[in-house]
BADO-331213 format. One record per atom (N, C-alpha, C): atom name; x, y, z; residue in one letter. Coordinates in steps of 0.001 Angstrom, whole numbers, plus 524288, in hexadecimal, padded with zeros to 5 digits. Example, Ala and Ser with C-alpha at 12.3 -4.5 7.8 and 13.67 -1.06 7.14 Angstrom:
% residues 2
('N',(83386,7E9C6,81E78),'A')
('CA',(8300C,7EE6C,81E78),'A')
('C',(83390,7F31C,81E78),'A')
('N',(83232,7F736,81BA8),'S')
('CA',(83566,7FBDC,81BE4),'S')
('C',(83264,8001E,81EBE),'S')
% end
This chain:
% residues 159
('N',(206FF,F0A97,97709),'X')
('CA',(20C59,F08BC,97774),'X')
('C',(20ECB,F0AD1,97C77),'X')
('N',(211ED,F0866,97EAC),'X')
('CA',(21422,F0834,9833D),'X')
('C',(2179B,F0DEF,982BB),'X')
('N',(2185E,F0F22,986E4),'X')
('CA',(21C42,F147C,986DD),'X')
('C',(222C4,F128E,9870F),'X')
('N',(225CC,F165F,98489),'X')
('CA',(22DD1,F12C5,98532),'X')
('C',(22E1A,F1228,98BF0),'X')
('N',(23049,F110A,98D1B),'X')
('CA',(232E9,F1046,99275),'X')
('C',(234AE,F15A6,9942C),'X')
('N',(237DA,F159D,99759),'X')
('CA',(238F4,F1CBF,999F9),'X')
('C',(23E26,F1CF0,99B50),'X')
('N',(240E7,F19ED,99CFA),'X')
('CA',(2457D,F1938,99FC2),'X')
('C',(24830,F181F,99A5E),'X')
('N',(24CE5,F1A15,99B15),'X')
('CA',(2522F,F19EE,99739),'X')
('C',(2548A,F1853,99B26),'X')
('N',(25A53,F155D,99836),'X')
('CA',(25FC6,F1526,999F4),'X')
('C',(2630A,F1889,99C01),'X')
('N',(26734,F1864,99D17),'X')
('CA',(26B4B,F1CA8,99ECF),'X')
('C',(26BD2,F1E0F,99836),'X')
('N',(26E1C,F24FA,99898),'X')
('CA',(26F6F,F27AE,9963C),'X')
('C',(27610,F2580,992C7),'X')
('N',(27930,F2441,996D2),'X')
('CA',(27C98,F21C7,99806),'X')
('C',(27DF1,F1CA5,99334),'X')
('N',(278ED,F1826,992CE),'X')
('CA',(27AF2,F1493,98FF9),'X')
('C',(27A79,F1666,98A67),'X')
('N',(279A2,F1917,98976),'X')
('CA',(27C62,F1CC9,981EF),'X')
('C',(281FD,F1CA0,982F3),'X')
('N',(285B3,F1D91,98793),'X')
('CA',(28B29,F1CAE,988A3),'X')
('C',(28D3D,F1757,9887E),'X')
('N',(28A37,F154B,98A8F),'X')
('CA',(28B8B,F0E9B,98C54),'X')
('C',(28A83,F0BAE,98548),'X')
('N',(28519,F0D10,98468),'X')
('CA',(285E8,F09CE,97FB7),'X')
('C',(28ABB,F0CCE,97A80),'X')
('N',(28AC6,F1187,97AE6),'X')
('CA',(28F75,F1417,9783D),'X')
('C',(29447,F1161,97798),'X')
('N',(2967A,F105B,97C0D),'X')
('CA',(29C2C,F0D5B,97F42),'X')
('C',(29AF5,F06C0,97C85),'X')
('N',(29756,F0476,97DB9),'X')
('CA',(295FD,EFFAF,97DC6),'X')
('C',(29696,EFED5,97801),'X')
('N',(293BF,F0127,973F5),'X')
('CA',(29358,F020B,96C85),'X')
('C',(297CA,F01AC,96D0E),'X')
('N',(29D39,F0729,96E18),'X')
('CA',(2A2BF,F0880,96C42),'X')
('C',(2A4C4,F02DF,96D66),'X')
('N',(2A408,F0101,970B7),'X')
('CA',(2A8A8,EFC58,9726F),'X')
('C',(2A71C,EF826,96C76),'X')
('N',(2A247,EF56C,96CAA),'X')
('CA',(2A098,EF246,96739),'X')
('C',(2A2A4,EF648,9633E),'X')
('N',(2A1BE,EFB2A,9632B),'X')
('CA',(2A33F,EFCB9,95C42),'X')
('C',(2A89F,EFC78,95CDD),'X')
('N',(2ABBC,EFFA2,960C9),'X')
('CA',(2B265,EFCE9,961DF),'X')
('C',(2B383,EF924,95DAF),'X')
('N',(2AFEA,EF386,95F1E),'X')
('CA',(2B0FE,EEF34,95EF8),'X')
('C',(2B1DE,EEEE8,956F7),'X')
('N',(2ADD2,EF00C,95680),'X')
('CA',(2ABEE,EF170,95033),'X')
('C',(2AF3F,EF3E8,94D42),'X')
('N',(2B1B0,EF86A,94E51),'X')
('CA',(2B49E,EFAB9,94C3B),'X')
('C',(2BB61,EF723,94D02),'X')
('N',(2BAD2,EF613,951BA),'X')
('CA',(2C18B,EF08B,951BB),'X')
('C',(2C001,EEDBE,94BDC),'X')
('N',(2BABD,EEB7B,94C4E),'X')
('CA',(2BADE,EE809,948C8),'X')
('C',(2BBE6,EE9FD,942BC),'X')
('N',(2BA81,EEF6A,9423B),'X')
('CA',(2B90A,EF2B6,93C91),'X')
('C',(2C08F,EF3B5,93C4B),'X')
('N',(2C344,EF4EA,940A2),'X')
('CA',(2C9DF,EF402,940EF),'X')
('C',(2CC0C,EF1DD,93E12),'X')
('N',(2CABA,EEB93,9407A),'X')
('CA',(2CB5E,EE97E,93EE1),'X')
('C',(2CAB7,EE737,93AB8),'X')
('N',(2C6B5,EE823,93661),'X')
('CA',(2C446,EE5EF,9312A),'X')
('C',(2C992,EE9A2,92D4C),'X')
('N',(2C953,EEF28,92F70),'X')
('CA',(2CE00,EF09A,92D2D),'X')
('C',(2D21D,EEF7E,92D13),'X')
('N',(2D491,EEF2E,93183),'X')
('CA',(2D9D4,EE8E1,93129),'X')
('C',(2D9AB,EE536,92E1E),'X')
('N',(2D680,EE3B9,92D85),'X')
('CA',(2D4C4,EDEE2,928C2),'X')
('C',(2D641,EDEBA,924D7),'X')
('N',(2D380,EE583,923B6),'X')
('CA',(2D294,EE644,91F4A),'X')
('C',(2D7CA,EE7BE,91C97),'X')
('N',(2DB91,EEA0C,921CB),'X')
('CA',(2DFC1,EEB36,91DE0),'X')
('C',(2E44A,EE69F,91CB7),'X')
('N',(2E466,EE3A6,9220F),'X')
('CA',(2E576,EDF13,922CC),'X')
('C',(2E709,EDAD1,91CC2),'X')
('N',(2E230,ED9BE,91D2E),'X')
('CA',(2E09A,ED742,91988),'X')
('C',(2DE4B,ED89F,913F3),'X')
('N',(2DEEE,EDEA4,91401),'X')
('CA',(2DCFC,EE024,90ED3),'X')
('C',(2D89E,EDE1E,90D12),'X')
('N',(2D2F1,EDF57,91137),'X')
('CA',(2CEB4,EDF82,910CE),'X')
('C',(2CA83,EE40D,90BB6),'X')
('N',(2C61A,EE2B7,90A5B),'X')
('CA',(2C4CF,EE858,9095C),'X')
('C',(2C40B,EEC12,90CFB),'X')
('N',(2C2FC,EF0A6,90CDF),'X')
('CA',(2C45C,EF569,91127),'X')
('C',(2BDBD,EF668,9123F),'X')
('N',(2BBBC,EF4A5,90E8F),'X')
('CA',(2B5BC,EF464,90F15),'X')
('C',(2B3F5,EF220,9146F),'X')
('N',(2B3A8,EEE67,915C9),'X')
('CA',(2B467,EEAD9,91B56),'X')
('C',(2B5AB,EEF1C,92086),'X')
('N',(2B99F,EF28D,91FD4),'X')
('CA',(2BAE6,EF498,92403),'X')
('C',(2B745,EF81D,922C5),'X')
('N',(2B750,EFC08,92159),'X')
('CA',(2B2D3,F0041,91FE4),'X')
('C',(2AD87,EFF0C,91F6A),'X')
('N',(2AC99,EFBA0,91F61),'X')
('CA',(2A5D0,EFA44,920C5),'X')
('C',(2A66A,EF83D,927EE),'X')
('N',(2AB3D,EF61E,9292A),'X')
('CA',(2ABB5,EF577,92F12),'X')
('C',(2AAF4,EFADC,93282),'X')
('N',(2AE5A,EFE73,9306F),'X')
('CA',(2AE5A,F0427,93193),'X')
('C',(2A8D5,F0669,932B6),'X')
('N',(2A72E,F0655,92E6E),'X')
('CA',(2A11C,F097B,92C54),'X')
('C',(29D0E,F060A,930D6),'X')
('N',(29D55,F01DD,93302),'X')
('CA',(29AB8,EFE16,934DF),'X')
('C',(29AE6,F0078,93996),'X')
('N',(2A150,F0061,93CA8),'X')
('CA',(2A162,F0290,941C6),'X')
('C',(2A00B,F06BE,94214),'X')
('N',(2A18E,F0BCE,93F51),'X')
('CA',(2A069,F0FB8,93DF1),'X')
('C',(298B6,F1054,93F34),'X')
('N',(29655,F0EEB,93CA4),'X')
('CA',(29143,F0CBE,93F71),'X')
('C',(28FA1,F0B72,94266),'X')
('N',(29148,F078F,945BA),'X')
('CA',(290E2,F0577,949E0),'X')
('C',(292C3,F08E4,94F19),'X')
('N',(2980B,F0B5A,94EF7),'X')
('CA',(29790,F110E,95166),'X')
('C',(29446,F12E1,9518D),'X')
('N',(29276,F14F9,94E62),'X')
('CA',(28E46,F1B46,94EA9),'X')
('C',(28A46,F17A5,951EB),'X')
('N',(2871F,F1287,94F96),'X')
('CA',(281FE,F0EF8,94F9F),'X')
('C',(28309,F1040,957FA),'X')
('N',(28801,F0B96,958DF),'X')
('CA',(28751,F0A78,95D36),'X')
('C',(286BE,F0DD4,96208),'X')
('N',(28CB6,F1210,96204),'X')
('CA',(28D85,F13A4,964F0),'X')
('C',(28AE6,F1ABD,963D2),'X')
('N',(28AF9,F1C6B,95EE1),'X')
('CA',(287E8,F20D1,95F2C),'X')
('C',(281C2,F21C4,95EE8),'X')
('N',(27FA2,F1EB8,95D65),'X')
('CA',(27993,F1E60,95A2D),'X')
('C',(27575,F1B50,95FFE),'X')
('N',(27897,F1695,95FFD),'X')
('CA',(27438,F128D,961E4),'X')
('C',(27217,F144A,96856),'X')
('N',(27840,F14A7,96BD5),'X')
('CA',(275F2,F15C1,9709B),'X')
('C',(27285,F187C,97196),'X')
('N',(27653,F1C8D,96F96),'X')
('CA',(270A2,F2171,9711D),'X')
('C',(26A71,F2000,96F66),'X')
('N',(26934,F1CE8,96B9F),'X')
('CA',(262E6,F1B44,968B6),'X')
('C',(2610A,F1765,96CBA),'X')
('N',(26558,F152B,96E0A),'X')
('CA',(264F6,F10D0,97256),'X')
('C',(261C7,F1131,9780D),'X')
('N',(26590,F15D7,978D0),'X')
('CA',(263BB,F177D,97DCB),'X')
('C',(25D40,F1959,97EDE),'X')
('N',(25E1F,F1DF5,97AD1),'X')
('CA',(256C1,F1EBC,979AE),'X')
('C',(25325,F1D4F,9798F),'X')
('N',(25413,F17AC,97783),'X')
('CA',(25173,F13C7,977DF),'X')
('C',(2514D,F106B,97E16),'X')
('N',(25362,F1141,97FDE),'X')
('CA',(2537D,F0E56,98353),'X')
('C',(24F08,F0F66,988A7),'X')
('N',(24A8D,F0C85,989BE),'X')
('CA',(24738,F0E73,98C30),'X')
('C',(2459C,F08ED,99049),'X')
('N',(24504,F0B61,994DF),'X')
('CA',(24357,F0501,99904),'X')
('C',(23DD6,F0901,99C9E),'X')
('N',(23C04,F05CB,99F29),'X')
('CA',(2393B,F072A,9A270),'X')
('C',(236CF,F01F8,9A656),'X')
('N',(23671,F0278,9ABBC),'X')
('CA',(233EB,EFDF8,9AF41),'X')
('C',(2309F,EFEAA,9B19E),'X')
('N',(22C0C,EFB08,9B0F2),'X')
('CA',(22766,EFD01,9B2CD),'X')
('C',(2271B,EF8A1,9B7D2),'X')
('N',(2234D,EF851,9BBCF),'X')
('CA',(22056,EF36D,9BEC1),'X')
('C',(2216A,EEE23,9BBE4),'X')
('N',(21E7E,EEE7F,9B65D),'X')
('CA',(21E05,EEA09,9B4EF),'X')
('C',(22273,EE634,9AF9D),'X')
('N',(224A1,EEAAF,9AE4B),'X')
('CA',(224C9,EE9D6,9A971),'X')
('C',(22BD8,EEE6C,9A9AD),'X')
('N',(2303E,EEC38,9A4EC),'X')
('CA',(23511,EF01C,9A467),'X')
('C',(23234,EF1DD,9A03D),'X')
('N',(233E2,EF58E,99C5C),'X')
('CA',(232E4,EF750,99847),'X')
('C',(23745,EF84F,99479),'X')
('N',(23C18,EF5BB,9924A),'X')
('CA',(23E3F,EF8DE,98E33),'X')
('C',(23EDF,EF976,98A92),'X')
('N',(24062,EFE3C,98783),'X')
('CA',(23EF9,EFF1D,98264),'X')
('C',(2462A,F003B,9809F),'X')
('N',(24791,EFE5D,97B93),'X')
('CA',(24CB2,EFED9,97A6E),'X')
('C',(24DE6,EFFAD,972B2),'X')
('N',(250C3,EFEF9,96FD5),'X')
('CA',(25164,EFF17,96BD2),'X')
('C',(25109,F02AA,968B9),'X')
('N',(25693,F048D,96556),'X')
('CA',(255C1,F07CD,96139),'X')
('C',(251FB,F07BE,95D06),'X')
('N',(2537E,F02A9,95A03),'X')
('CA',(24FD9,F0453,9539F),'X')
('C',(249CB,EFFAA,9546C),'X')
('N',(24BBF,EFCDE,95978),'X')
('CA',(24667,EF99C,95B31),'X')
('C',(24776,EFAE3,96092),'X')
('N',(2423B,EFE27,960E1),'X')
('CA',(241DB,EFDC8,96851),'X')
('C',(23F20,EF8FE,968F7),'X')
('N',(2411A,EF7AA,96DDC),'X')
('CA',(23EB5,EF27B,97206),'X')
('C',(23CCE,EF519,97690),'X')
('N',(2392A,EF2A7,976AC),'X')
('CA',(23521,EF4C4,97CB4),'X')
('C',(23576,EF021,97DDE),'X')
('N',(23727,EEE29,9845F),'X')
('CA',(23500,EE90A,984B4),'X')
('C',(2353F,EEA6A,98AF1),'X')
('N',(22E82,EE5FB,98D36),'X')
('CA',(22D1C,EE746,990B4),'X')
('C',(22CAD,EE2B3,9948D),'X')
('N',(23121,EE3B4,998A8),'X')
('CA',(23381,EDEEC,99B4A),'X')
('C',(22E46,EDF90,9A137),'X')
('N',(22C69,ED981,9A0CC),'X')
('CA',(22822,EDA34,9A5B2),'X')
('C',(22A97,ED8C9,9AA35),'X')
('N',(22846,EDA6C,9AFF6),'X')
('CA',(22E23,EDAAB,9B2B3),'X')
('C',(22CA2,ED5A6,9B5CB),'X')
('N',(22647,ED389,9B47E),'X')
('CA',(227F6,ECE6D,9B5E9),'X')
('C',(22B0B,EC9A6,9B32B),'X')
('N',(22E15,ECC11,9AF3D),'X')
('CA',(22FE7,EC815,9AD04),'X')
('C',(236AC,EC911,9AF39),'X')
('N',(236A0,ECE3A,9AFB9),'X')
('CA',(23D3E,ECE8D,9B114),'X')
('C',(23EE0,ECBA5,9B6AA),'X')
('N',(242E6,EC7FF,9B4D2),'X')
('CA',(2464A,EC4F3,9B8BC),'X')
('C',(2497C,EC623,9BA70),'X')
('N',(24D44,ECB0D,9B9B5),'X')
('CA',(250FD,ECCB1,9BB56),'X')
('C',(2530B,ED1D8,9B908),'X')
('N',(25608,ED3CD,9BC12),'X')
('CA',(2580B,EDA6D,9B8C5),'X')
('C',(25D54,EDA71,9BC61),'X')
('N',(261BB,EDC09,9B808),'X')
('CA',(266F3,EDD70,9B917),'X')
('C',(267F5,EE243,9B703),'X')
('N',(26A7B,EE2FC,9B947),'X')
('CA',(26DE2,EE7A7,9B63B),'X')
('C',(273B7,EE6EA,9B657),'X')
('N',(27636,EE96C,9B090),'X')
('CA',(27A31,EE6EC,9AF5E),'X')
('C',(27C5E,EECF7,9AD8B),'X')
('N',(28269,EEC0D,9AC1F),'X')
('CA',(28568,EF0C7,9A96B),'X')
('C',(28AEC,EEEB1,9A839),'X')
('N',(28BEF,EEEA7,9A58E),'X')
('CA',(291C0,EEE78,9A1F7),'X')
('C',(29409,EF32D,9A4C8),'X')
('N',(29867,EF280,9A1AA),'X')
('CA',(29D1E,EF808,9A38D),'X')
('C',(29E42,EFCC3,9A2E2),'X')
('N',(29B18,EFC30,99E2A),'X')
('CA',(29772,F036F,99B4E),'X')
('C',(29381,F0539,99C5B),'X')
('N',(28FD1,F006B,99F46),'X')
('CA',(28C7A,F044C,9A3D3),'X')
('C',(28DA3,F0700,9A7C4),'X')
('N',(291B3,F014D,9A8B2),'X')
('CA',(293EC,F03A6,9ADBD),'X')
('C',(2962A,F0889,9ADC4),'X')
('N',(29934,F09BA,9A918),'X')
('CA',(29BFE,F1006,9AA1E),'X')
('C',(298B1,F128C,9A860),'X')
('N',(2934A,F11BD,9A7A0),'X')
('CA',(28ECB,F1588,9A81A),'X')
('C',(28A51,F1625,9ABC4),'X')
('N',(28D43,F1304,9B125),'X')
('CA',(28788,F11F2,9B3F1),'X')
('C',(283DB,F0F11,9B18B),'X')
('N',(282D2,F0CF9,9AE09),'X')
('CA',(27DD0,F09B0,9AAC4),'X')
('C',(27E82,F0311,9ACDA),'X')
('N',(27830,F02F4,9ACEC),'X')
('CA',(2772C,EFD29,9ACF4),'X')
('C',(27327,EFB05,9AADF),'X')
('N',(27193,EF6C1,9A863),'X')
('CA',(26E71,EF674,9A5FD),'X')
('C',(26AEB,EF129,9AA58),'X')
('N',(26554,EF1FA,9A9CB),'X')
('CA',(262A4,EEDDA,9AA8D),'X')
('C',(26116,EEA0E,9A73E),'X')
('N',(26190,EE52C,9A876),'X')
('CA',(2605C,EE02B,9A5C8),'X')
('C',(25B46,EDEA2,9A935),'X')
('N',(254AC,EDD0A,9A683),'X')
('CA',(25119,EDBDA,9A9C6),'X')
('C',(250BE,ED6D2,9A511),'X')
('N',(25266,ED1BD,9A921),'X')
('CA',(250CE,ECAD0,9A618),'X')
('C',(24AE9,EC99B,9A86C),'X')
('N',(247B8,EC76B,9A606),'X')
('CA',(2450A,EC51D,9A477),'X')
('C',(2469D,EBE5D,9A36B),'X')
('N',(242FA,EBAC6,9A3B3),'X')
('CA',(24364,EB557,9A014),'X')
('C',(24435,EB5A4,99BAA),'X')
('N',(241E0,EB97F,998B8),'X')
('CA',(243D0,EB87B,99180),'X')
('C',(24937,EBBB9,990D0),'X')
('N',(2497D,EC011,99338),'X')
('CA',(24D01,EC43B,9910B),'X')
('C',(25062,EC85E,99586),'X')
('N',(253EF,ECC1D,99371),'X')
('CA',(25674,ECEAE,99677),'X')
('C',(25423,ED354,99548),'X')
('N',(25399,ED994,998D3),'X')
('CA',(25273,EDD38,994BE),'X')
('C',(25678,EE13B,9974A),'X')
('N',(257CF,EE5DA,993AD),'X')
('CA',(25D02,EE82F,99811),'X')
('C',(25B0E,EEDA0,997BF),'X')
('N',(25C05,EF00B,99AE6),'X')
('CA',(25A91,EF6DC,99B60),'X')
('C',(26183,EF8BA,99AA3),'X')
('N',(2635D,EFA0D,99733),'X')
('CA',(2698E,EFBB5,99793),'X')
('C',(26A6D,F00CE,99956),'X')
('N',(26FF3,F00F4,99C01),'X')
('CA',(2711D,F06C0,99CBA),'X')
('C',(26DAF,F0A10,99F02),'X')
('N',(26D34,F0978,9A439),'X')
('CA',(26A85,F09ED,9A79A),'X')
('C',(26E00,F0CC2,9ACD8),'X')
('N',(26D7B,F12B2,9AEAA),'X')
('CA',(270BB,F144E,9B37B),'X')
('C',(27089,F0DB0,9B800),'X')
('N',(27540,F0D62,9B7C1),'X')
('CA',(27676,F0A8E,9BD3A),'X')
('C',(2722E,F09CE,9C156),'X')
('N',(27059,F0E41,9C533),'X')
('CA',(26C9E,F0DCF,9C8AA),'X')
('C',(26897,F0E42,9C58C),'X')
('N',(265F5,F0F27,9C180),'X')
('CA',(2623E,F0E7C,9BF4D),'X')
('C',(26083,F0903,9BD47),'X')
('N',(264C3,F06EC,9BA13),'X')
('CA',(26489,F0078,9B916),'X')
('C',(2628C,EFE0B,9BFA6),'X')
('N',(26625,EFF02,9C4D8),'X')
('CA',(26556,EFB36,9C818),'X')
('C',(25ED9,EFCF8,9CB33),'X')
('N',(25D89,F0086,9CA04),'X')
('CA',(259BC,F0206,9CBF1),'X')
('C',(25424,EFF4C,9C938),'X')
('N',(25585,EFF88,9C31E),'X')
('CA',(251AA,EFD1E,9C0B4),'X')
('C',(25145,EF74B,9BFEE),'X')
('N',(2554B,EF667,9C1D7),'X')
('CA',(25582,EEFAD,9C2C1),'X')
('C',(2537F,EED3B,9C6FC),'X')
('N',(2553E,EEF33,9CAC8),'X')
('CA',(252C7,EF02C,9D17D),'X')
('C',(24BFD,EEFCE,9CFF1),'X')
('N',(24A17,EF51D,9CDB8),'X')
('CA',(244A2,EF57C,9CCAF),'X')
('C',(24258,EF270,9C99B),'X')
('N',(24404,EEECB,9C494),'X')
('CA',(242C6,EEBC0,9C189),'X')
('C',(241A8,EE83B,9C41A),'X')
('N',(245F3,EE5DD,9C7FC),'X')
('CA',(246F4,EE01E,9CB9F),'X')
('C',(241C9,EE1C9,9CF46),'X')
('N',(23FC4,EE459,9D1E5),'X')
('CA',(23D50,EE579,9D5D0),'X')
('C',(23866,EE470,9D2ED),'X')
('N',(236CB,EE794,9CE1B),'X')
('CA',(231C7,EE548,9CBAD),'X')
('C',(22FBA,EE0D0,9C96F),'X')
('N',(235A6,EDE55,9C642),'X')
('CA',(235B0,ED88D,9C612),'X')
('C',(23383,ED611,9C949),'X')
('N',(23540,ED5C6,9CDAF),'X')
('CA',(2335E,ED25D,9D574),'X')
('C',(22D67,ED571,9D4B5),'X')
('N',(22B19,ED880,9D3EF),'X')
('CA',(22626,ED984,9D64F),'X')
('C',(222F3,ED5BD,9D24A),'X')
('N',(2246F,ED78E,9CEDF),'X')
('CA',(221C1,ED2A7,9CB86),'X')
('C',(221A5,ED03B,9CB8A),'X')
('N',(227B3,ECBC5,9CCAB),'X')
('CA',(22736,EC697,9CD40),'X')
('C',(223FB,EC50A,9D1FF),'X')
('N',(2231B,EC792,9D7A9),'X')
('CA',(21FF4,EC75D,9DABB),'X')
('C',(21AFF,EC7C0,9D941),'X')
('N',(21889,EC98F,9D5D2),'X')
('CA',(214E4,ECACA,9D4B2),'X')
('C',(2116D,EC4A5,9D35E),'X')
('N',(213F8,EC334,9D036),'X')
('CA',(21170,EBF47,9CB5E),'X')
('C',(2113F,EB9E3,9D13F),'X')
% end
């Protein structure tokens, strides 16, 4: 069996996805607010709100305390000559092994919570699919995109 990959992410996106969870659970808990308004509103059962509670209440701890960090650990890439390598997933890891004569293009991209973390993530497309390396130091993303693109062309020269 193949060995994991070697290269991790920035340290960093356990912050980014932290920020990113709070804003959606935010959202969850307006809504769990609101079920209580309802409830008194309209003289709902109180059951409804309290299983809303217990729900977000979960979804807290799940998103923003539990997952990143498992997330991150998981998170493994590596680029060879021929071939990307990455490996990802909590309760199912995915290994999947992008050949670099198939990659057509590589960007790198970042939202506004990378941005106030320096992070960028690479996107390498293919014809069937997209694959993304996330949360990635800034000069590190553009560096490995640069080097991806450069091996892409040798290959495509190649064939």
């Amino acid at each position: 069996m193949r060995q994991p990959p070697v290269n991790t992410i920035a340290r960093d996106a356990i912050k980014a996805w932290k920020i990113t969870a709070a804003l959606y659970v935010a959202i969850l808990w307006l809504i769990t607010i609101g079920l209580f308004w309802l409830i008194v509103e309209f003289d709902l059962p109180g059951w409804i709100g309290w299983t809303a509670a217990g729900i977000s209440a979960v979804s807290t701890y799940l998103f923003i305390f539990l997952l990143p960090e498992l997330r991150w650990r998981r998170w493994r890439y590596e680029v060879f000559e021929q071939e990307i390598y990455i490996q990802h997933g909590i309760l199912i890891v995915t290994r999947t092994i992008v050949p670099m004569i198939r990659v057509q293009h590589v960007d790198t991209s970042q939202g506004p919570i990378l941005k106030r973390f320096q992070l960028a993530s690479v996107t390498i497309s293919t014809a069937a699919t997209t694959h993304e390396i996330p949360a990635l130091l800034e000069e590190d993303a553009s560096e490995l995109r640069d080097h991806i693109s450069r091996l892409a062309r040798v290959d495509e020269d190649d064939v």
